[in-house]
N, C-alpha and C positions, 0 to 999 in steps of 0.2 A: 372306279377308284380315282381317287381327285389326285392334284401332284404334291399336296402335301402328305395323303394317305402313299405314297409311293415314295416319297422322300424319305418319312418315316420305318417305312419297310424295309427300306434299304440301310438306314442305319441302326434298326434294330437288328438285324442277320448280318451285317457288319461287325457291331459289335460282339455278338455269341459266337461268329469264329475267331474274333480277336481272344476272348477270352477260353476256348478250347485252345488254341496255339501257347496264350500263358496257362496254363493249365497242365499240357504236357511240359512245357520246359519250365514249371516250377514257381515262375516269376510271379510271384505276391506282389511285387509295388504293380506290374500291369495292369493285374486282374484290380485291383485297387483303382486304378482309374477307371476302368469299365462300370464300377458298381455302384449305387446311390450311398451315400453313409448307413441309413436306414436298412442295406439290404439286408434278408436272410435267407440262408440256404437249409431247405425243410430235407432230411435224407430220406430214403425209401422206408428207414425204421420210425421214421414219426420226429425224431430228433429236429430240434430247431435249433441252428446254429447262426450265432451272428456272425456278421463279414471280418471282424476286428478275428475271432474265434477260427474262422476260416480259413483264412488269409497268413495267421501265425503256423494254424498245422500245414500249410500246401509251402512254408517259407522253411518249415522244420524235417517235410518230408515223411510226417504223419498220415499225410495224404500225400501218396503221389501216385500221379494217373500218365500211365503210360503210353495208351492212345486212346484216340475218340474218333471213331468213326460212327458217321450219320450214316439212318439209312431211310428215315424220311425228316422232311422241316416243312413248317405250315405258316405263315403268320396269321393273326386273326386280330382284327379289333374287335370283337367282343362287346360293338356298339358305344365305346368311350373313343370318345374323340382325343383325349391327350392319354390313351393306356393303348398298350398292344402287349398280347400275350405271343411270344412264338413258341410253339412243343415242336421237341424233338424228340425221336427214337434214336437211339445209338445204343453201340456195343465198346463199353466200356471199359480196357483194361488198365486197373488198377488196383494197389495196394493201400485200403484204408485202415490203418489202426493198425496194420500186423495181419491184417486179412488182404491176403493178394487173390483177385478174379476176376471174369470178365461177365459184365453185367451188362444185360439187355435194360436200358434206363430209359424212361421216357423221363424228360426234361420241360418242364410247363415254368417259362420264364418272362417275369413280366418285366417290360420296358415302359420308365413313364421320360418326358422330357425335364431335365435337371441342368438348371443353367446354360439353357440352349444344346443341350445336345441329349438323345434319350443313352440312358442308362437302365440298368438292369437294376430293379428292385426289390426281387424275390425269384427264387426258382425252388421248385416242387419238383425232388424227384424219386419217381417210382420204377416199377420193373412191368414190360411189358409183355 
């Protein structure tokens, strides 16, 4: 791994615990910086939701996630020099919609670099 591959690594797991930390305590303008304009969050039900979309329910408390604990994280480049995917496994408690549980989610979250710094572009998440 080269030290730009390591530089990257480290601000891409940087960034996804900044954004688990706004996540629990709610902060839309945070996660709002962590995330490319472009991004979308795919739910475990197939649903594509833009960040604009996102960002209003986690500000509304339509979404609110109570904790996130990891219980594995990977990064990978996936053979693209400016992309990195990191997946996560967590146990996720949360109330989405009126639905409060705690969900085994894996998290498949790509970072690309956005104005000198990577950003999260997409996450895909499922149930492990």
């Amino acid at each position: 791994m080269t030290e730009i591959d390591r530089g990257a690594e480290g601000a891409a797991r940087a960034n996804y615990a900044a954004q688990r930390v706004a996540m629990v305590a709610g902060d839309a303008e945070s996660l709002r910086r962590l995330l490319s304009e472009d991004f979308v969050l795919t739910h475990m039900t197939g649903y594509e939701q833009s960040r604009a979309e996102w960002l209003a329910d986690v500000a509304s408390g339509a979404m609110t996630y109570h904790s996130i604990q990891d219980v594995s994280l990977d990064v990978d480049h996936r053979g693209f020099p400016d992309q990195l995917t990191l997946t996560a496994r967590t146990r996720t408690l949360a109330t989405i919609w009126g639905s409060r549980g705690t969900w085994p989610l894996q998290l498949e979250v790509t970072f690309m670099p956005v104005h000198e710094q990577w950003l999260a572009t997409a996450t895909v998440a499922s149930t492990w």
